[in-house]
C-alpha positions as CSV (number, residue, x, y, z in Angstrom):
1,X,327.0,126.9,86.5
2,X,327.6,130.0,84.3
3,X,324.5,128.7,82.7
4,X,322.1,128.5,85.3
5,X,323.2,131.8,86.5
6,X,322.7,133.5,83.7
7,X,318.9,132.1,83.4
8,X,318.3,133.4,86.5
9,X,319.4,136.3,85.7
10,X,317.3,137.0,82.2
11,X,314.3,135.3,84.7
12,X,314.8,138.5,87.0
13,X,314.6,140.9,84.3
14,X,311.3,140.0,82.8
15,X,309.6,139.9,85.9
16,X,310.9,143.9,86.6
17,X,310.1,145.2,83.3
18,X,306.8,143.9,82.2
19,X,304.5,145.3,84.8
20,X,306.1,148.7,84.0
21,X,305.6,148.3,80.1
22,X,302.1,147.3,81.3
23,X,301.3,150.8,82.9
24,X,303.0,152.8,80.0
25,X,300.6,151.0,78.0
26,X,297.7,152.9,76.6
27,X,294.2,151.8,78.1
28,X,292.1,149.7,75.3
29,X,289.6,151.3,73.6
30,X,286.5,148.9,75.3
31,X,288.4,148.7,78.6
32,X,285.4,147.4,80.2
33,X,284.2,145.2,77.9
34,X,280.9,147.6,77.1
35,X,279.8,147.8,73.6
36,X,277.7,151.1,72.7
37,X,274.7,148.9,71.6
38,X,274.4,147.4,75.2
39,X,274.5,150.3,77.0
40,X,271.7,150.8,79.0
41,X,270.3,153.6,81.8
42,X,269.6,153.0,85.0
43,X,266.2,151.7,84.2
44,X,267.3,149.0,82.6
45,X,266.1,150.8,78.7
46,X,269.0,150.8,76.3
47,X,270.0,154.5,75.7
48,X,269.8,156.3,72.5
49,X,273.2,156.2,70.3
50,X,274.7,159.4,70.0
51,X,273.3,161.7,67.5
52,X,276.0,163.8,65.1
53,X,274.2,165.8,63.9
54,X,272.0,168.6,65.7
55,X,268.7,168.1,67.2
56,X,265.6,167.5,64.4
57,X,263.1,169.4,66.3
58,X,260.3,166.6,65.4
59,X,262.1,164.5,68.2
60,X,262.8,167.4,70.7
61,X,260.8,166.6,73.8
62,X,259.0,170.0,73.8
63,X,257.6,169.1,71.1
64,X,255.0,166.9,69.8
65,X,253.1,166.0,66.7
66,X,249.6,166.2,67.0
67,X,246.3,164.1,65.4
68,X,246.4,165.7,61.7
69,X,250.4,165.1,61.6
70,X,251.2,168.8,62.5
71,X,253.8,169.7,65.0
72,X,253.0,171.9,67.6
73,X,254.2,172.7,71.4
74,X,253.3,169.6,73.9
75,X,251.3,170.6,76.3
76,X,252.8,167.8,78.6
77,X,255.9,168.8,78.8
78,X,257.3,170.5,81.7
79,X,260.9,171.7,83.6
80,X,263.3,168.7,83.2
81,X,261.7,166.8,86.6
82,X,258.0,166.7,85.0
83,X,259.6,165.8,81.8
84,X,261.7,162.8,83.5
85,X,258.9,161.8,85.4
86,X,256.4,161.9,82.4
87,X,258.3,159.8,80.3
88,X,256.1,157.3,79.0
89,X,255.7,153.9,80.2
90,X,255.4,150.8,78.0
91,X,251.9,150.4,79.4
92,X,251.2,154.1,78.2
93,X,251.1,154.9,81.6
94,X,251.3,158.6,83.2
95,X,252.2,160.3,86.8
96,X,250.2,162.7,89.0
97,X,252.8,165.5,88.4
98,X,252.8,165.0,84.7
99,X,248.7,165.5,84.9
100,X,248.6,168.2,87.3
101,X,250.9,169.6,85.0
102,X,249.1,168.7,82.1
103,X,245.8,170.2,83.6
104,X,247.0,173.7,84.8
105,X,248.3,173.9,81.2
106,X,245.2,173.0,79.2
107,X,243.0,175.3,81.6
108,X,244.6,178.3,80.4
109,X,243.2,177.7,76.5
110,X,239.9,178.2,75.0
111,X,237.3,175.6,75.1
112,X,237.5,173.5,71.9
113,X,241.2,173.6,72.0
114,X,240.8,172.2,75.8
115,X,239.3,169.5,73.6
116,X,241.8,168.8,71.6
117,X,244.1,169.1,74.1
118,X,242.7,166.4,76.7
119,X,241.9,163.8,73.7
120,X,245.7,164.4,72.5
121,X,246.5,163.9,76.1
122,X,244.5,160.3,76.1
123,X,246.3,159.3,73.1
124,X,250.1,159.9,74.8
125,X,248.7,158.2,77.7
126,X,246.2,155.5,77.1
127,X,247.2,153.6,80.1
128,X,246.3,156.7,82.4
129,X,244.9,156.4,85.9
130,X,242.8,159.7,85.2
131,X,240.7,158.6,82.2
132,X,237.6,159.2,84.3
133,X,238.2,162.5,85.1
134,X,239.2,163.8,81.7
135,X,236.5,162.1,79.9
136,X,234.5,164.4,82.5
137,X,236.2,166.8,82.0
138,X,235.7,166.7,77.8
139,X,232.0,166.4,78.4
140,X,231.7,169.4,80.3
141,X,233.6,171.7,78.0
142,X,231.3,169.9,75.1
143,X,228.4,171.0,77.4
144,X,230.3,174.6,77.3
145,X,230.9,175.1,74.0
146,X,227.4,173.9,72.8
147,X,225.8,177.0,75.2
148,X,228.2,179.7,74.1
149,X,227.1,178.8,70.8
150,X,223.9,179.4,71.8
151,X,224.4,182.6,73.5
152,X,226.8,183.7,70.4
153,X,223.9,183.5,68.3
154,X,221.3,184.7,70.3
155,X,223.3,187.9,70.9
156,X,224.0,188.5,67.1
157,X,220.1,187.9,66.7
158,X,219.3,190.5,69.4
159,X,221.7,193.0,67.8
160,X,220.3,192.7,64.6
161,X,217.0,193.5,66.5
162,X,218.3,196.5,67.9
163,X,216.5,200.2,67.0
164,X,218.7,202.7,65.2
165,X,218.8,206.1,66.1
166,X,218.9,208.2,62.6
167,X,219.0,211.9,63.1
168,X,215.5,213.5,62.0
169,X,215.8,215.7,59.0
170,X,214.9,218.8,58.7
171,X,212.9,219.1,54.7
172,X,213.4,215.2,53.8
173,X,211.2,212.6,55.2
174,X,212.1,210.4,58.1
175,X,214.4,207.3,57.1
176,X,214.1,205.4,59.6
177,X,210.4,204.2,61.1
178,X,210.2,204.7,64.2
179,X,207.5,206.2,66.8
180,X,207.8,209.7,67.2
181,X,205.9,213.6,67.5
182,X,207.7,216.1,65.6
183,X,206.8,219.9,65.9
184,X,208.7,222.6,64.1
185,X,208.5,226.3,62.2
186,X,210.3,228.0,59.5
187,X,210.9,232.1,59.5
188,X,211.8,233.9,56.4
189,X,212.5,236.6,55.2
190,X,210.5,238.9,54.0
191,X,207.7,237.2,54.2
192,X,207.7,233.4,54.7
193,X,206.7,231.3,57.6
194,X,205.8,227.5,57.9
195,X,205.2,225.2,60.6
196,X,205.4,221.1,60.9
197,X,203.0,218.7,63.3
198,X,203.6,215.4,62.9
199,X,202.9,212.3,64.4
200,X,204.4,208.7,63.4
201,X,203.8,205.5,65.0
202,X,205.5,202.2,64.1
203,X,203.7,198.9,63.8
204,X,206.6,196.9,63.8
205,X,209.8,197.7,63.9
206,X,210.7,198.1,60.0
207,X,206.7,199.1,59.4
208,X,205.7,202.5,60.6
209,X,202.6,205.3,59.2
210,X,201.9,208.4,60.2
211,X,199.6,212.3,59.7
212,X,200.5,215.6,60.2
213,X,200.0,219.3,59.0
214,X,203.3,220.3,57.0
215,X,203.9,223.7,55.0
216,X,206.1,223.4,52.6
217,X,207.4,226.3,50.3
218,X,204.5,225.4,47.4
219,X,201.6,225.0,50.0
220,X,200.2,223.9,53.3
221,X,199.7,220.1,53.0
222,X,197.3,217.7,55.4
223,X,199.0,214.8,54.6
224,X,199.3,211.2,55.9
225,X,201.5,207.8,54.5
226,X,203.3,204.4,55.8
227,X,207.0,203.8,55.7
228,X,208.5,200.6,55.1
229,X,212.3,199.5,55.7
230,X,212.7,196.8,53.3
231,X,216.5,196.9,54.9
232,X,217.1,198.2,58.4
233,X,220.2,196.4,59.5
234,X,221.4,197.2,62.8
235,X,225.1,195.2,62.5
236,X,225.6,197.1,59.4
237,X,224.1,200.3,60.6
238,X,221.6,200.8,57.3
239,X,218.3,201.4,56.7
240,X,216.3,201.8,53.0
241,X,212.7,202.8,53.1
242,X,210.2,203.1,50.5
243,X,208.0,206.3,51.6
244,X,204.4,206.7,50.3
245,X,202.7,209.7,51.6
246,X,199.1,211.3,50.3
247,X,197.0,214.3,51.6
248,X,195.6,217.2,50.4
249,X,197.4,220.6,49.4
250,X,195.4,223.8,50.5
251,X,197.5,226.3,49.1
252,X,200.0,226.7,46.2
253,X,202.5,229.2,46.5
254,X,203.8,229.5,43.1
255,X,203.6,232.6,41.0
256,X,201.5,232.4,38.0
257,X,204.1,233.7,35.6
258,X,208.2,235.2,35.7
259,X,206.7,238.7,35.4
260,X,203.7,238.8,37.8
261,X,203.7,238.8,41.6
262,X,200.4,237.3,41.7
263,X,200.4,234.0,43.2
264,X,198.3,231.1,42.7
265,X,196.6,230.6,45.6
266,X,193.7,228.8,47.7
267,X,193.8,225.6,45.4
268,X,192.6,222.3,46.8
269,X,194.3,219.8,45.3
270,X,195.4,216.2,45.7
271,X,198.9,215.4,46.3
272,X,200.8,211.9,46.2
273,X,205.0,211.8,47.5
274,X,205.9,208.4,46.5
275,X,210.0,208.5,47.6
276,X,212.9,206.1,48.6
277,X,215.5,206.9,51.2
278,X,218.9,205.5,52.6
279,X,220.3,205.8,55.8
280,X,223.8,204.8,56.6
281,X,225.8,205.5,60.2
282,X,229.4,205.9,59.6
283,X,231.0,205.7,63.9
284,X,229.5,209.6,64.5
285,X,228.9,210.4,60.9
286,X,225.3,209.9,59.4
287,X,224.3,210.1,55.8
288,X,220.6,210.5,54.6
289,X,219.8,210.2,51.5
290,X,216.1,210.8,49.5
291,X,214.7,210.9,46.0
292,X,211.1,210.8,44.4
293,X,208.3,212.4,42.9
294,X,205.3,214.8,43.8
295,X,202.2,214.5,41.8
296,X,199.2,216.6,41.8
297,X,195.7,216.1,41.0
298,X,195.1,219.4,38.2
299,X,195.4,218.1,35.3
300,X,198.1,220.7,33.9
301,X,200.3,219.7,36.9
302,X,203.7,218.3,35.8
303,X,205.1,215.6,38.2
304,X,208.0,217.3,40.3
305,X,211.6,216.4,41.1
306,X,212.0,215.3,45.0
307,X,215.6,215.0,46.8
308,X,217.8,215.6,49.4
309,X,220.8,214.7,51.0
310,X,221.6,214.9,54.7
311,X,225.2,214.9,56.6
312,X,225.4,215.3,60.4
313,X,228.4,214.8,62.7
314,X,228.2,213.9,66.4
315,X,230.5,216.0,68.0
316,X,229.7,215.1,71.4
317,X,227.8,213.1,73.1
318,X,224.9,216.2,73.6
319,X,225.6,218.2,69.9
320,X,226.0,217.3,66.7
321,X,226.3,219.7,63.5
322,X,224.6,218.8,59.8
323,X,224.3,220.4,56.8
324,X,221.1,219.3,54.1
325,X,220.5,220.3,50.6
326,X,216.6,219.8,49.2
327,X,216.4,220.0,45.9
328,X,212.3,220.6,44.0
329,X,212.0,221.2,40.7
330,X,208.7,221.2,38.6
331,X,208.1,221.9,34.9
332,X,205.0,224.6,35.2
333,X,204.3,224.2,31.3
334,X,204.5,228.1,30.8
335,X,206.9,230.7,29.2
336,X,209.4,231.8,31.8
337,X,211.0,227.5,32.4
338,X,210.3,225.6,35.5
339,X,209.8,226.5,39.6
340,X,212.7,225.3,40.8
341,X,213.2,226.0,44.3
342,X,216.6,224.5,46.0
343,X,217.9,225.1,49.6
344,X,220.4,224.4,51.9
345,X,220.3,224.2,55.9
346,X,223.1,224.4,57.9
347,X,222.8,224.2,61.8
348,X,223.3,222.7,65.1
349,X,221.3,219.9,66.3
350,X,221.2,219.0,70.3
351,X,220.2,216.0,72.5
352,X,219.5,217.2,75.9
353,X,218.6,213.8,77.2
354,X,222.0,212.0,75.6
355,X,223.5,211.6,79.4
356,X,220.2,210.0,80.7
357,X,219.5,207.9,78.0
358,X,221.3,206.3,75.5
359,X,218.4,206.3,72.8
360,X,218.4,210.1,72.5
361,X,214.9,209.9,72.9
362,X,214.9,214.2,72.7
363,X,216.5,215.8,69.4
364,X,216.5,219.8,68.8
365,X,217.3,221.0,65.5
366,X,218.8,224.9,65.0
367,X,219.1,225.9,61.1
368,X,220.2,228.6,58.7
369,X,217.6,228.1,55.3
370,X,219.4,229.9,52.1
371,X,217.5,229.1,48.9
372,X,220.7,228.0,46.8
373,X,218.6,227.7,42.6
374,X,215.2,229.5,43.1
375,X,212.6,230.9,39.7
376,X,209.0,232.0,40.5
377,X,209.0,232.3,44.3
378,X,210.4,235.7,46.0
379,X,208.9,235.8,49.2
380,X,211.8,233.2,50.8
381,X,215.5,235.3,50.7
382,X,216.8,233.1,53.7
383,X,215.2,232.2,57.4
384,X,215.8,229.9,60.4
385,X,214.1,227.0,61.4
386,X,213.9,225.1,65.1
387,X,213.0,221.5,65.0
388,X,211.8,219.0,67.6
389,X,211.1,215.2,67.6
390,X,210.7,213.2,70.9
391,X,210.5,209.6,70.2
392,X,208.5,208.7,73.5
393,X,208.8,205.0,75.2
394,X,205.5,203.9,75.9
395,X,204.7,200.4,77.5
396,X,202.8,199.8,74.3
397,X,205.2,201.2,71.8
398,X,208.2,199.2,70.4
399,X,210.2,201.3,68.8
């Protein structure tokens, strides 16, 4: 009897104390059974394992490797709704929000990267219920980047073709072919004048020839020539001209020695300039540039030093100011050295028709002359000259 009660009793006991050790227990590690390779999301796609390390930002979903292996922002990705809903199908598959998304992107980008973008676009979703309209869409921009080819190159074309407006010098030839009627006059002092007629037309635009009366300080010339720009380049604002002018000289100015006033004079003669000249625009700054020869028909006649360099700022949009030195020098074959006759002008030179029209069609030179190196020829101390070239635009002119 003892016995039995005291079964009952250690039967008691247990019963008490193991569900309590039971919820002192610590919960087991896989409580539900789950192991970490079988989970899976609510779409029924296993999940990714947890990664320990940080994020390798060629798997970040904002970004994307593109055709050539680069990695680059994706296009297709948007706030974290677009991005859930874009995920890709195994069909390759997309959504209306991701390509709405996709498209309002890609519109914002030039038009061969639009290209890219929409064949990349294909490529993550071949499955896509939009392939009609984005191959549509590639052929148009295809369409649109062929014509702005086009146009790109006709517009470089057309500025090549564009007429540039060099400054007309005052004792240099022109550098730049182009129609025009120049009229000007030279005082000085004590007892100097000169005048310039002069009419040019151009053939083509790099081909131009022209006549005129022109006293210079060794005579009165009727003379005539062509002008050829073998470079006038409007994109890089240069010109280079080969000059070739002839006439007749109908007076010579020079004085027959150091010691004598008496000046050789009323001396028909034939006279050839043969001369290159440069042109370059610099934004409001132009430099002109000549050099050459004169050559004379009497037989003691040496040929002559030609040159000249001209520098004239735009200040504003109606005056600009220059300064040119003209250099002559001729061996005269005589005791006393060579005529050398060397000036510089320094003046103000307007365009009254700047505001009208662009061209400056109208030009208005004011100078001061000072001989700078002069031997044999007294009657030029100094003088002014005014200047004026109108290049007219006639129907049947192309300047």
């Amino acid at each position: 009897m003892p016995t039995a009660r005291a079964a009952l009793l250690l039967f008691l006991t247990g019963a008490i104390t193991a569900p309590l050790a039971a919820l002192a227990a610590p919960p087991p590690e896989d409580d539900f059974g789950w192991d970490e390779e079988d989970e899976e999301d609510d779409d029924g796609k296993a999940s990714p394992a947890p990664v320990d390390e940080g994020p390798d930002p060629s798997e970040s979903d904002d970004v994307d490797p593109d055709a050539s292996g680069r990695t680059g922002i994706d296009l297709f990705s948007g706030d974290p709704d677009e991005q859930e809903d874009g995920r890709i199908d195994a069909d390759g598959s997309d959504s209306a929000r991701t390509f709405r998304a996709a498209e309002e992107r890609i519109e914002r980008l030039p038009t061969d990267e639009q290209i890219l973008a929409w064949e990349a676009y294909l490529k993550k979703y071949p499955a896509t219920g939009y392939g009609k309209e984005i191959g549509d869409k590639i052929e148009d921009l295809q369409n649109r980047q062929y014509e702005e080819k086009i146009v790109t190159r006709q517009d470089v074309e057309d500025a090549g073709r564009q007429e540039l407006i060099f400054a007309q010098p005052i004792g240099m030839p022109n550098v730049n072919p182009r129609t025009r009627a120049q009229v000007g006059i030279t005082f000085g002092f004590p007892s100097y004048i000169a005048a310039d007629l002069d009419f040019e037309y151009a053939f083509l635009r790099s081909v131009s020839a022209h006549i005129g009366v022109q006293g210079r300080y060794t005579g009165w010339n009727l003379e005539t020539g062509a002008r050829w720009a073998f470079v006038k380049s409007s994109r890089q604002q240069l010109v280079a001209t080969l000059v070739a002018d002839f006439g007749m000289q109908l007076g010579q100015r020079i004085e027959a020695d150091a010691t004598n006033d008496s000046v050789v004079g009323n001396s028909l003669q034939f006279v050839g300039r043969p001369q290159i000249a440069v042109g370059k625009i610099i934004g409001p700054v132009q430099v002109l540039v000549s050099a050459g020869t004169e050559l004379l028909s009497r037989a003691q006649s040496t040929p002559a030093i030609l040159g000249g360099v001209h520098v004239s700022g735009r200040v504003a949009p109606p005056l600009a100011v220059f300064g040119e030195l003209s250099v002559y020098a001729r061996e005269l074959d005589r005791q006393g050295g060579a005529f050398v006759f060397n000036t510089l002008n320094v003046g103000l030179r307007f365009y009254p028709m700047s505001a009208r029209k662009p061209s400056d069609p109208l030009e208005v030179s004011m100078s001061g002359d000072l001989p700078v190196t002069k031997a044999y020829y007294e009657p030029f101390l100094g003088g002014v000259t005014a200047q004026a070239t109108y290049h007219p635009s006639l129907p049947w002119l192309k300047n």
